[in-house]
PyMOL Python script that loads the backbone (N, CA, C, O; Angstrom):
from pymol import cmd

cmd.read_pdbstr("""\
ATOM      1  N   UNK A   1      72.388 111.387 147.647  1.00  0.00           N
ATOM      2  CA  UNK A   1      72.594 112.817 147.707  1.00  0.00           C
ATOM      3  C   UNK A   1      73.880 113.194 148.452  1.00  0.00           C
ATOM      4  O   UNK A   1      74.574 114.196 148.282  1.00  0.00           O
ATOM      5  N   UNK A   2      74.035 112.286 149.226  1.00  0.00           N
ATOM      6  CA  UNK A   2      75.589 112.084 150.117  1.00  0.00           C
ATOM      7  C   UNK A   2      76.942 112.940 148.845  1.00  0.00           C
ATOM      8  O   UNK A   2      77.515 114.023 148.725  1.00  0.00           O
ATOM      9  N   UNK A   3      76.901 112.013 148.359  1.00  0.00           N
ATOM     10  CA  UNK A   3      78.056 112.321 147.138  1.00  0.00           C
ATOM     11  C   UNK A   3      78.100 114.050 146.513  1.00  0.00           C
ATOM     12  O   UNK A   3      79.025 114.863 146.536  1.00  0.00           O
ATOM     13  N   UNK A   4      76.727 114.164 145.989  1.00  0.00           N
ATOM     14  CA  UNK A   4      76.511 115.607 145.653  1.00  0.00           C
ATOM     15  C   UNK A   4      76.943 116.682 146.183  1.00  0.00           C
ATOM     16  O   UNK A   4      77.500 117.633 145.636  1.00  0.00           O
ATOM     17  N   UNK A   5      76.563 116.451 147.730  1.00  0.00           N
ATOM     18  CA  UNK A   5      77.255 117.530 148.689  1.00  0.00           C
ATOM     19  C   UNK A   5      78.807 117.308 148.796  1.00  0.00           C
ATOM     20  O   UNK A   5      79.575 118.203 149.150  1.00  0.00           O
ATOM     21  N   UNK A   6      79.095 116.376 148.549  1.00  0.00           N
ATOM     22  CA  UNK A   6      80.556 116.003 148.787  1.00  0.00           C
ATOM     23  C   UNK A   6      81.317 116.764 147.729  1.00  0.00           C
ATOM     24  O   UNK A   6      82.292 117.477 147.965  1.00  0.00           O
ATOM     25  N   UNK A   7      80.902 116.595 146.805  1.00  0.00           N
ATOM     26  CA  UNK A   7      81.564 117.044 145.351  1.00  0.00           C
ATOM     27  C   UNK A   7      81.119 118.420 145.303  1.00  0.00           C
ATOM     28  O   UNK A   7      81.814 119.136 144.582  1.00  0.00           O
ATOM     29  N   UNK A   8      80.123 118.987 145.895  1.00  0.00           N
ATOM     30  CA  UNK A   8      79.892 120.543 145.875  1.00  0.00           C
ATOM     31  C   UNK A   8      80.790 121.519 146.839  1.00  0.00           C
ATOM     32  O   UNK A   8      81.081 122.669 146.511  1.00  0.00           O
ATOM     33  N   UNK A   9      81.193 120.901 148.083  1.00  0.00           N
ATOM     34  CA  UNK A   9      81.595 121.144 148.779  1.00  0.00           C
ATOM     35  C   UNK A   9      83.550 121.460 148.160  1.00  0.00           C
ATOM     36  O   UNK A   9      84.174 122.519 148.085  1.00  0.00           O
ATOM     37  N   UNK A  10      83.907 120.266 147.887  1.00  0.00           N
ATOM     38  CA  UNK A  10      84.900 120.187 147.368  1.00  0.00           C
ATOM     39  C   UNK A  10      85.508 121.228 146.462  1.00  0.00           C
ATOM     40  O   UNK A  10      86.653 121.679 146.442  1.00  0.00           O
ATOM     41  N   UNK A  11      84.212 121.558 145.546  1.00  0.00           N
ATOM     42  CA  UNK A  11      84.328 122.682 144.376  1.00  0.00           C
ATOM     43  C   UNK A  11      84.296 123.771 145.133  1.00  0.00           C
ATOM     44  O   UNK A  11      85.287 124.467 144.910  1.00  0.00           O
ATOM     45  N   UNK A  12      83.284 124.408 146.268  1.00  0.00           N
ATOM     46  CA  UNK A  12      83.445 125.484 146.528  1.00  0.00           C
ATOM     47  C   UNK A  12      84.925 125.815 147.490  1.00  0.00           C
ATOM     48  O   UNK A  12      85.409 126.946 147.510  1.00  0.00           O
ATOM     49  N   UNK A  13      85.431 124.845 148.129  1.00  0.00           N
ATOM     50  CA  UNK A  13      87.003 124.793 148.269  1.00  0.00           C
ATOM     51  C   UNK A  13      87.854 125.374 147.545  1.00  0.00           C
ATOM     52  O   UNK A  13      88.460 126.431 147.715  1.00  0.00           O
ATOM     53  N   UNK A  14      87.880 124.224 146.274  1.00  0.00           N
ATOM     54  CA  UNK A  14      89.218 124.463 145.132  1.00  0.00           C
ATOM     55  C   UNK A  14      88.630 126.102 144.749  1.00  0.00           C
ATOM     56  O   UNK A  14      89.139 127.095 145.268  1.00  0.00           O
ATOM     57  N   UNK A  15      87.532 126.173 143.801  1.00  0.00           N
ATOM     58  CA  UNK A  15      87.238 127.685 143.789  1.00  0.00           C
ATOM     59  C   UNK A  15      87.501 128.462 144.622  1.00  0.00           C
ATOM     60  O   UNK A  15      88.622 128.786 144.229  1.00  0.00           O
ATOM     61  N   UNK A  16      87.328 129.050 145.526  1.00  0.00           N
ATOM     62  CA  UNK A  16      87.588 129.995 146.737  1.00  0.00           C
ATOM     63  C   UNK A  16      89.350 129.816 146.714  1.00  0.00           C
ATOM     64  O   UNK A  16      90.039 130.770 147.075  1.00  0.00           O
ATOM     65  N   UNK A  17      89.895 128.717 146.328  1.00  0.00           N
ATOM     66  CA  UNK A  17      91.858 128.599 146.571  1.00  0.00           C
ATOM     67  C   UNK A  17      92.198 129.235 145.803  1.00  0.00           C
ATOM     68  O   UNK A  17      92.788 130.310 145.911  1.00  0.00           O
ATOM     69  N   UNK A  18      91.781 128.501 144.593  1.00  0.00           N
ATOM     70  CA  UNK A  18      92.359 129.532 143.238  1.00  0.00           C
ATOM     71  C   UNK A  18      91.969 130.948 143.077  1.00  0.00           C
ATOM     72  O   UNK A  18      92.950 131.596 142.714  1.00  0.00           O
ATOM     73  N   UNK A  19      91.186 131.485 143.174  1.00  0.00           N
ATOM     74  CA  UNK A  19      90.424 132.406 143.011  1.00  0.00           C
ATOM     75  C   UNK A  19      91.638 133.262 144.025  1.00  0.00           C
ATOM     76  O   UNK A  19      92.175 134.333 143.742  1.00  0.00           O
ATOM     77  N   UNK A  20      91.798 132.662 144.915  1.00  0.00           N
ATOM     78  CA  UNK A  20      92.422 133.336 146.011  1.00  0.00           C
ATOM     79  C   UNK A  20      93.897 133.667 145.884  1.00  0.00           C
ATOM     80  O   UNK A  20      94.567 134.699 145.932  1.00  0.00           O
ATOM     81  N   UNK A  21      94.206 131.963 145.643  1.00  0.00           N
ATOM     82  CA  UNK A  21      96.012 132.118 144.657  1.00  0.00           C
ATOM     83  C   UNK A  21      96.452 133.401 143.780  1.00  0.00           C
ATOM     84  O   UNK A  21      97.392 134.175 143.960  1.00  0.00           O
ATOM     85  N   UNK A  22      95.256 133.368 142.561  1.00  0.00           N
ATOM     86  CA  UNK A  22      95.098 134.673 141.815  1.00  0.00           C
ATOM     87  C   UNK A  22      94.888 135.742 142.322  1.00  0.00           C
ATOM     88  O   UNK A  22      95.108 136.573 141.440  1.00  0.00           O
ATOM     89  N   UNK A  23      94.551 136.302 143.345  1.00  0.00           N
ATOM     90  CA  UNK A  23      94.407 137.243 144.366  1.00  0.00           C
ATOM     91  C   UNK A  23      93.464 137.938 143.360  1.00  0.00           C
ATOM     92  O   UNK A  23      93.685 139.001 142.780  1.00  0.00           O
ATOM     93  N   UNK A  24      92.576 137.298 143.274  1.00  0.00           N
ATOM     94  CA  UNK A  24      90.964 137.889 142.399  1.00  0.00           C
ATOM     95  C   UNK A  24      90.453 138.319 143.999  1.00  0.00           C
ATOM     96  O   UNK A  24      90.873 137.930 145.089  1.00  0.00           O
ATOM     97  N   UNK A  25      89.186 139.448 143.587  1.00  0.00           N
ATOM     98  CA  UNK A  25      88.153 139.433 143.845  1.00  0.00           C
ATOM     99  C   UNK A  25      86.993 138.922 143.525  1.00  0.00           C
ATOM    100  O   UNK A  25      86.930 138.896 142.296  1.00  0.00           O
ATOM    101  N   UNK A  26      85.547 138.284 144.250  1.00  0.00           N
ATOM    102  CA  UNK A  26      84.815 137.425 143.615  1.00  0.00           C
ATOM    103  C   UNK A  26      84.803 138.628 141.858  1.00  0.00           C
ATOM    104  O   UNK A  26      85.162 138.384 140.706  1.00  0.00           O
ATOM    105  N   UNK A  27      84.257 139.761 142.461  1.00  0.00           N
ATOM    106  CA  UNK A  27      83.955 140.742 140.992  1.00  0.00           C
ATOM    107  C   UNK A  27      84.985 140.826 140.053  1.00  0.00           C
ATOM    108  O   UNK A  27      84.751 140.987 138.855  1.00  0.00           O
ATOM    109  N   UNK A  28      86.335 140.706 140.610  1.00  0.00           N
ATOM    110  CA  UNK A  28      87.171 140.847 139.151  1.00  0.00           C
ATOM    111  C   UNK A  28      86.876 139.405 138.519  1.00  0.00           C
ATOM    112  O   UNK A  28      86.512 139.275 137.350  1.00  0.00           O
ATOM    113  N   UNK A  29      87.080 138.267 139.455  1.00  0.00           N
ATOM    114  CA  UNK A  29      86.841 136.910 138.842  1.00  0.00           C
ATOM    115  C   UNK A  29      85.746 136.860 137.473  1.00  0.00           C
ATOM    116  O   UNK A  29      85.928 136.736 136.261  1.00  0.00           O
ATOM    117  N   UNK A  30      84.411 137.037 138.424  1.00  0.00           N
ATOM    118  CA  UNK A  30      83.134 137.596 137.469  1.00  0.00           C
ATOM    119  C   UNK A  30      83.531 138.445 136.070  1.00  0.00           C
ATOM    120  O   UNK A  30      82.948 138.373 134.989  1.00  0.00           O
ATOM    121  N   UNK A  31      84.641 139.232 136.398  1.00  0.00           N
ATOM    122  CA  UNK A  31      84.300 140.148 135.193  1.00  0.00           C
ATOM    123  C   UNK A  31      85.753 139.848 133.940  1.00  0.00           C
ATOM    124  O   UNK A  31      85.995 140.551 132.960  1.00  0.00           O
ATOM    125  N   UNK A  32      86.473 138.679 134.364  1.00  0.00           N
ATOM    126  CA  UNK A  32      87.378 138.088 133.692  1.00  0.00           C
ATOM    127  C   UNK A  32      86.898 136.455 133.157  1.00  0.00           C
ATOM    128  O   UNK A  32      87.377 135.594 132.419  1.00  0.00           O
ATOM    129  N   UNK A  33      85.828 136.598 133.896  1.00  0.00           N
ATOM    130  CA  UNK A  33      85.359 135.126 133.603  1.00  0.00           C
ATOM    131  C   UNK A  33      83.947 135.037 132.888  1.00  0.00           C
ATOM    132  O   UNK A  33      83.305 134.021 132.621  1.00  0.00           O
ATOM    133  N   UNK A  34      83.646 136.298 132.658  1.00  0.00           N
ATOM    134  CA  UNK A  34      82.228 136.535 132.276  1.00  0.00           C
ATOM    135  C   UNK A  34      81.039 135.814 133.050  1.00  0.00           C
ATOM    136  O   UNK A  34      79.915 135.705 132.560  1.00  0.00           O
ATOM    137  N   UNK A  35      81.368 135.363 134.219  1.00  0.00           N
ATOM    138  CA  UNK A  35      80.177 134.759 135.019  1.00  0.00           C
ATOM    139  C   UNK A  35      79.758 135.724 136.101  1.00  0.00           C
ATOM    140  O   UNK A  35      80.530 136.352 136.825  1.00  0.00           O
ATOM    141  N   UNK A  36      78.370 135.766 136.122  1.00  0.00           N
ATOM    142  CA  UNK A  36      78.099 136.754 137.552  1.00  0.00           C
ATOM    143  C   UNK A  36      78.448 136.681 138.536  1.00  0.00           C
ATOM    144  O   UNK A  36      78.676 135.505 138.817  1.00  0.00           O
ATOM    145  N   UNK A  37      78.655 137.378 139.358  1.00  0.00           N
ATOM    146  CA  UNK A  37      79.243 137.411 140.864  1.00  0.00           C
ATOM    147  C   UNK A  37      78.289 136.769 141.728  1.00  0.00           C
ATOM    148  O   UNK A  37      78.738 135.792 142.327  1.00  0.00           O
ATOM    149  N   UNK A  38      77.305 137.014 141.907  1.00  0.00           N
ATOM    150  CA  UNK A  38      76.022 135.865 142.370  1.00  0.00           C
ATOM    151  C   UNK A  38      76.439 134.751 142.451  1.00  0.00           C
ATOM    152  O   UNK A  38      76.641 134.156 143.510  1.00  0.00           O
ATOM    153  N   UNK A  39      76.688 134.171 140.948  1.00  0.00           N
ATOM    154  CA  UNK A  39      76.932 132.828 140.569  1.00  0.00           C
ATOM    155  C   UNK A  39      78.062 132.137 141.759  1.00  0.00           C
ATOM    156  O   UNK A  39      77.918 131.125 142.445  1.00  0.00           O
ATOM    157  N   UNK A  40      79.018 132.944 141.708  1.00  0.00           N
ATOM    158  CA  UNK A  40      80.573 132.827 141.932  1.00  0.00           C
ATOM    159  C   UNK A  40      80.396 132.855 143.766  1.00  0.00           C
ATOM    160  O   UNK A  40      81.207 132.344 144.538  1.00  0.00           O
ATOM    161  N   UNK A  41      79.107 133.599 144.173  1.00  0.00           N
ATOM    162  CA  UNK A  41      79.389 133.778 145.651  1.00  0.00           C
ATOM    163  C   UNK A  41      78.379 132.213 145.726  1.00  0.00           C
ATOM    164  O   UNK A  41      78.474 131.513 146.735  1.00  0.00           O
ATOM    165  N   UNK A  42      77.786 131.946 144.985  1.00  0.00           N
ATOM    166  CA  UNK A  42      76.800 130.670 145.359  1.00  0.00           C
ATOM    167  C   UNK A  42      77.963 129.564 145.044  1.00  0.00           C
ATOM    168  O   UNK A  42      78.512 128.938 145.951  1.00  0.00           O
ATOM    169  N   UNK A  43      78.212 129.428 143.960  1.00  0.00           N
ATOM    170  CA  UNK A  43      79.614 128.541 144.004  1.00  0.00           C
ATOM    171  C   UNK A  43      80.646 128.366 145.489  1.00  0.00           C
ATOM    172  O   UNK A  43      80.691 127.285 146.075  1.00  0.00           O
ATOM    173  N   UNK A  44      81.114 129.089 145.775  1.00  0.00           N
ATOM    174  CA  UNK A  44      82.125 129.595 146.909  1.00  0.00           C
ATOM    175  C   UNK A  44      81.319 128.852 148.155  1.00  0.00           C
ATOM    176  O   UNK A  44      81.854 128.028 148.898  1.00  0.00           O
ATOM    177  N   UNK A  45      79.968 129.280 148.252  1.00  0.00           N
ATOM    178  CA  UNK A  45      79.402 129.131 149.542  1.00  0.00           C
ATOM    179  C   UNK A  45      78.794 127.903 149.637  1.00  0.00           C
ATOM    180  O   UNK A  45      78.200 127.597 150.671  1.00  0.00           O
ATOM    181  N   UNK A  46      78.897 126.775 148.210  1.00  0.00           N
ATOM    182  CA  UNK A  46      78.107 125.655 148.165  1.00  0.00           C
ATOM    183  C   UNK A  46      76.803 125.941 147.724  1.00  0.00           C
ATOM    184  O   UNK A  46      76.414 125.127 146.887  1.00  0.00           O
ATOM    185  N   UNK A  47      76.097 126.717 147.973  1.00  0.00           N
ATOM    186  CA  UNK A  47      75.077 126.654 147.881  1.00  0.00           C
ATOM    187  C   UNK A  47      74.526 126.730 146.056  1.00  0.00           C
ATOM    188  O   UNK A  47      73.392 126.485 145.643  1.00  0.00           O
ATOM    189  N   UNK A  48      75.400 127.027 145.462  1.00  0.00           N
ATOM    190  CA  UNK A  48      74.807 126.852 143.862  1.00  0.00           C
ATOM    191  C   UNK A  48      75.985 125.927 143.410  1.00  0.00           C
ATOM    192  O   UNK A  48      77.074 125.850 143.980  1.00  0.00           O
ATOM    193  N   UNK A  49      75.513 125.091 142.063  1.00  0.00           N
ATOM    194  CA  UNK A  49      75.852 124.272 141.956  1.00  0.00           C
ATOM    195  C   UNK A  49      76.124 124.980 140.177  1.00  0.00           C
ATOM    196  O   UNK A  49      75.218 125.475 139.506  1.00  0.00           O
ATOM    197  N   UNK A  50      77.372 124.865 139.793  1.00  0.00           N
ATOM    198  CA  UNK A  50      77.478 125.057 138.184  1.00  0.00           C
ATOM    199  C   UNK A  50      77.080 124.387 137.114  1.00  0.00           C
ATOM    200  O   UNK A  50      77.109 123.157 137.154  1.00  0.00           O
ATOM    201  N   UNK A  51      76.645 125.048 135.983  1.00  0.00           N
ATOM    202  CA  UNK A  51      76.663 124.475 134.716  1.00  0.00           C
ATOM    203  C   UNK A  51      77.460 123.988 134.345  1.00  0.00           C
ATOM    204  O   UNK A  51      78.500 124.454 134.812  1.00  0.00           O
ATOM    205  N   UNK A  52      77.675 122.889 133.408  1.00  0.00           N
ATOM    206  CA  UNK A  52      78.914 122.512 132.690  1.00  0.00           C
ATOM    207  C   UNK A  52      79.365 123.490 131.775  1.00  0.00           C
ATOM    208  O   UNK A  52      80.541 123.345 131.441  1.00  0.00           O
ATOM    209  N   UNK A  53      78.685 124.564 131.216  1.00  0.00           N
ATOM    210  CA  UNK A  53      79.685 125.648 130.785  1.00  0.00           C
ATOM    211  C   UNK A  53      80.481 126.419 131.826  1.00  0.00           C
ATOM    212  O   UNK A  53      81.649 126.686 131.545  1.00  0.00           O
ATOM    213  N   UNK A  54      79.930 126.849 133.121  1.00  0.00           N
ATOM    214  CA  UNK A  54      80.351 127.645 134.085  1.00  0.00           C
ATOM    215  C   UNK A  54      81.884 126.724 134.620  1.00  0.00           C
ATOM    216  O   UNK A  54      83.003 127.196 134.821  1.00  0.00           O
ATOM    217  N   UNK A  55      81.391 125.205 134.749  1.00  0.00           N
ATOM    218  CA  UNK A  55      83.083 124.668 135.023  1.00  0.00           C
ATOM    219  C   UNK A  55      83.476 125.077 133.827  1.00  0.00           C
ATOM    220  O   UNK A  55      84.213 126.062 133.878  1.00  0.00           O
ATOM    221  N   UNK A  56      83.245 124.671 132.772  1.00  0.00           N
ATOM    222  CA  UNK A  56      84.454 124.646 131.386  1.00  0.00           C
ATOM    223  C   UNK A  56      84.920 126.261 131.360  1.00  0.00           C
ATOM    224  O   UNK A  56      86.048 126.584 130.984  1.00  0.00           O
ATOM    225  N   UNK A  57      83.854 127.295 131.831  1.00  0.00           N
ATOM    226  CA  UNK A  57      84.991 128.617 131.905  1.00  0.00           C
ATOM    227  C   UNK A  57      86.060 128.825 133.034  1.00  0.00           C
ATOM    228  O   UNK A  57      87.067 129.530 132.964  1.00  0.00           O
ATOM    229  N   UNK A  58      85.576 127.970 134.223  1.00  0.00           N
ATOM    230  CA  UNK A  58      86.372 128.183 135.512  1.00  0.00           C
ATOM    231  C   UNK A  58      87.600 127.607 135.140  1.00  0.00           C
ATOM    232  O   UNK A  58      88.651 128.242 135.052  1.00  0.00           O
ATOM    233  N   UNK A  59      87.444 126.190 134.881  1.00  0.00           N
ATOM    234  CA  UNK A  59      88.776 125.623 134.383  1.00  0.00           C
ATOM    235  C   UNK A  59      89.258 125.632 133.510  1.00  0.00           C
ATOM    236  O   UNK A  59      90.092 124.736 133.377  1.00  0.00           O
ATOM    237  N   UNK A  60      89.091 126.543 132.429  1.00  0.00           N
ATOM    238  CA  UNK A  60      90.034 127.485 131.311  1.00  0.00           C
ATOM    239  C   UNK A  60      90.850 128.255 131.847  1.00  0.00           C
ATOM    240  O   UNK A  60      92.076 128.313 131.750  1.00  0.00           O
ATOM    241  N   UNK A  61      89.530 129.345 132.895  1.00  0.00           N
ATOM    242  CA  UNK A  61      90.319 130.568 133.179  1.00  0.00           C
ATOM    243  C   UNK A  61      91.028 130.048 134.143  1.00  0.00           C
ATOM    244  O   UNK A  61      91.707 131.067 134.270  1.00  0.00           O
ATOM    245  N   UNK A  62      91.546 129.212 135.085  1.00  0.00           N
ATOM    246  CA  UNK A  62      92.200 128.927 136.129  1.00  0.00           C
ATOM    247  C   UNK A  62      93.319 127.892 135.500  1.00  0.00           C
ATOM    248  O   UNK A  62      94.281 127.569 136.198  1.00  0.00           O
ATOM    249  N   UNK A  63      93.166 127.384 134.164  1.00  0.00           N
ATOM    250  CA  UNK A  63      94.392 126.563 133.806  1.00  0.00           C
ATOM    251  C   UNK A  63      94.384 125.060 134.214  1.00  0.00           C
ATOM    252  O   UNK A  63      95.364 124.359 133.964  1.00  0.00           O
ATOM    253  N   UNK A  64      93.312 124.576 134.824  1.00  0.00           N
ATOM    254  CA  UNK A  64      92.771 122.966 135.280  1.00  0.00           C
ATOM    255  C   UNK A  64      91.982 122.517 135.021  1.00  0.00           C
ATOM    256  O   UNK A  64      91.026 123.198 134.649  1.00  0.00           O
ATOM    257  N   UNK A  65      91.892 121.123 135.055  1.00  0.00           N
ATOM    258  CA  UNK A  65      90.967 119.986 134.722  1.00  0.00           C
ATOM    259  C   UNK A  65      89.630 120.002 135.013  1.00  0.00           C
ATOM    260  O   UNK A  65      89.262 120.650 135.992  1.00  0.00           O
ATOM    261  N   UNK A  66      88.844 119.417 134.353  1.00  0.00           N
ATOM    262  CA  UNK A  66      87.530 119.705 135.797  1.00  0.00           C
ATOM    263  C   UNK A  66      87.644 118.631 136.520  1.00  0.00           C
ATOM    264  O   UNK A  66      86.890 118.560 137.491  1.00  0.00           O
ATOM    265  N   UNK A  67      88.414 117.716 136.319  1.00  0.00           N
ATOM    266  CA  UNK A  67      88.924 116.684 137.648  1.00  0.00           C
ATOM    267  C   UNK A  67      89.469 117.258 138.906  1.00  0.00           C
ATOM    268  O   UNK A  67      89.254 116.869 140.054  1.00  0.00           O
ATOM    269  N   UNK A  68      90.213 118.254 138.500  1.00  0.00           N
ATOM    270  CA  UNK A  68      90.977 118.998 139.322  1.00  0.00           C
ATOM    271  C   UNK A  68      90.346 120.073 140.030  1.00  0.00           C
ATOM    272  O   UNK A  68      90.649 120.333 141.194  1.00  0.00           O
ATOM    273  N   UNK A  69      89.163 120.945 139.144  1.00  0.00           N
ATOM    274  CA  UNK A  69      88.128 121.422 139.532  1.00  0.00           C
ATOM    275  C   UNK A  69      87.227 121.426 140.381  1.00  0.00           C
ATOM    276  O   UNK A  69      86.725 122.243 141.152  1.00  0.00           O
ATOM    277  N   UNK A  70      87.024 119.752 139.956  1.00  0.00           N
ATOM    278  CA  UNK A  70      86.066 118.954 141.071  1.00  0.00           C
ATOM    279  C   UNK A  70      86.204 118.436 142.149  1.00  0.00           C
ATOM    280  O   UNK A  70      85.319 118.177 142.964  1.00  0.00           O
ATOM    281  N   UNK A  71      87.784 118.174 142.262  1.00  0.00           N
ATOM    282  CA  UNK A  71      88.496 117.495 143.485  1.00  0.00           C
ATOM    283  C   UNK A  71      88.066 115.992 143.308  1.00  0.00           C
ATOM    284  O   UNK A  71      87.882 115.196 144.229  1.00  0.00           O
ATOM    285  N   UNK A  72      87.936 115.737 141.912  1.00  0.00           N
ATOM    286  CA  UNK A  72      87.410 114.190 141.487  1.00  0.00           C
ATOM    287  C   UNK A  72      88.195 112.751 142.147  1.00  0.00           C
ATOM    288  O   UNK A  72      87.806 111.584 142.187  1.00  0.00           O
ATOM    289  N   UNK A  73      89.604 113.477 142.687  1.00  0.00           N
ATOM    290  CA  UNK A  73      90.515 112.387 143.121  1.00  0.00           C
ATOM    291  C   UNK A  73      90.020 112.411 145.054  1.00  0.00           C
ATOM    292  O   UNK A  73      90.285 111.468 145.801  1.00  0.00           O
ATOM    293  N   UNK A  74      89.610 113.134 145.312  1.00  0.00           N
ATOM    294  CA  UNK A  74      89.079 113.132 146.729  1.00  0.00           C
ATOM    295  C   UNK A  74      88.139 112.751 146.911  1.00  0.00           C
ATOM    296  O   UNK A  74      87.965 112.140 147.965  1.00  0.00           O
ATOM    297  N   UNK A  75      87.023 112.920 145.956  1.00  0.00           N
ATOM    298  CA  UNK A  75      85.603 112.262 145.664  1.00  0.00           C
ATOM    299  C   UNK A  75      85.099 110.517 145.726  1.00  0.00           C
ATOM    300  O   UNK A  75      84.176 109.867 146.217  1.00  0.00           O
ATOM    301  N   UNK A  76      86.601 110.208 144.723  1.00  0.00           N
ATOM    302  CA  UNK A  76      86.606 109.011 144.317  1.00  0.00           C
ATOM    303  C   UNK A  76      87.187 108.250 145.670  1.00  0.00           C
ATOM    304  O   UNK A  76      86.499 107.313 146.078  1.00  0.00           O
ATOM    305  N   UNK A  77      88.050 108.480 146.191  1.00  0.00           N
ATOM    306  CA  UNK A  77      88.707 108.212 147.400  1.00  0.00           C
ATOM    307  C   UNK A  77      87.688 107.577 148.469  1.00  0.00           C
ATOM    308  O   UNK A  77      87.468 106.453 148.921  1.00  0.00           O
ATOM    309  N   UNK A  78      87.065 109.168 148.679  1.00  0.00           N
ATOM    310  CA  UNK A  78      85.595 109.568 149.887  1.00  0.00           C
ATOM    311  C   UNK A  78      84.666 107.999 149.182  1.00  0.00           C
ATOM    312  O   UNK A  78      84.571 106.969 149.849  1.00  0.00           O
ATOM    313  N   UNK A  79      84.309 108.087 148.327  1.00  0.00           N
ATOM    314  CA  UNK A  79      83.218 106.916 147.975  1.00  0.00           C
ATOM    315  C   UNK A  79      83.962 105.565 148.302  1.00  0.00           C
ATOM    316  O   UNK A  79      83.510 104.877 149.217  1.00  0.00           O
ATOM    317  N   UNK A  80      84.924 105.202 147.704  1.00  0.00           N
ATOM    318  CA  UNK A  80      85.502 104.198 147.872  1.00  0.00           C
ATOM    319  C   UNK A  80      85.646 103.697 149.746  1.00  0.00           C
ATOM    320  O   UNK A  80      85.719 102.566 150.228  1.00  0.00           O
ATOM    321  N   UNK A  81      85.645 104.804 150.307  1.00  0.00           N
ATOM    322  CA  UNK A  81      86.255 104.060 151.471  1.00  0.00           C
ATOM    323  C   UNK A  81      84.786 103.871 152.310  1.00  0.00           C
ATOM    324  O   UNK A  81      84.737 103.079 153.251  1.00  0.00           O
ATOM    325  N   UNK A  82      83.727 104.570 151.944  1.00  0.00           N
ATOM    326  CA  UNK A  82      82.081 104.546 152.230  1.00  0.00           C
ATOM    327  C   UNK A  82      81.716 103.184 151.504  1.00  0.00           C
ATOM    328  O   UNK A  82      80.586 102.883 151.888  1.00  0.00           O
ATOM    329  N   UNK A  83      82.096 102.435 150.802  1.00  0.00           N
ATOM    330  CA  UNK A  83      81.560 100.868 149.775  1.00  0.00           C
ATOM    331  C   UNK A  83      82.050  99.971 151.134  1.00  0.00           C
ATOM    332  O   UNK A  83      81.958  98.744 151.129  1.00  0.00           O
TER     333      UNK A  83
END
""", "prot")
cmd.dss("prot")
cmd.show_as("cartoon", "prot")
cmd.util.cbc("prot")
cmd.orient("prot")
């Protein structure tokens, strides 16, 4: 479960940057991204975890990977140096 939080954590990071870069509000985000604001404050705060449609709209609307999304290169790193 170690990992999970790791990689959730990570996401609610990169989300909250970009989101921020774009100088969105969580609600404009929501209402350009068609995802609820709920969603988007549980995302942000860790505490909800996305669908694989909810990444595939985040990283449309933001222009990145879901590697990049995920912070998959920090993830992979974090595990590797825990083996």
């Amino acid at each position: 479960m170690e990992n999970d939080y790791t990689i959730r954590t990570a996401l609610s990071r990169k989300l909250t940057e970009l989101r921020k870069e774009a100088k969105l509000t969580i609600g404009q985000l929501s209402e350009q991204s068609g995802i609820h604001h709920v969603a988007i404050e549980r995302y942000e705060s860790g505490e909800g975890c996305p669908s694989l449609v909810s990444l595939l709209r985040l990283a449309y609307f933001f222009g990145v990977s879901l590697d990049e999304l995920c912070c998959m290169d920090e993830y992979v790193a974090r595990r590797d140096q825990d083996e």
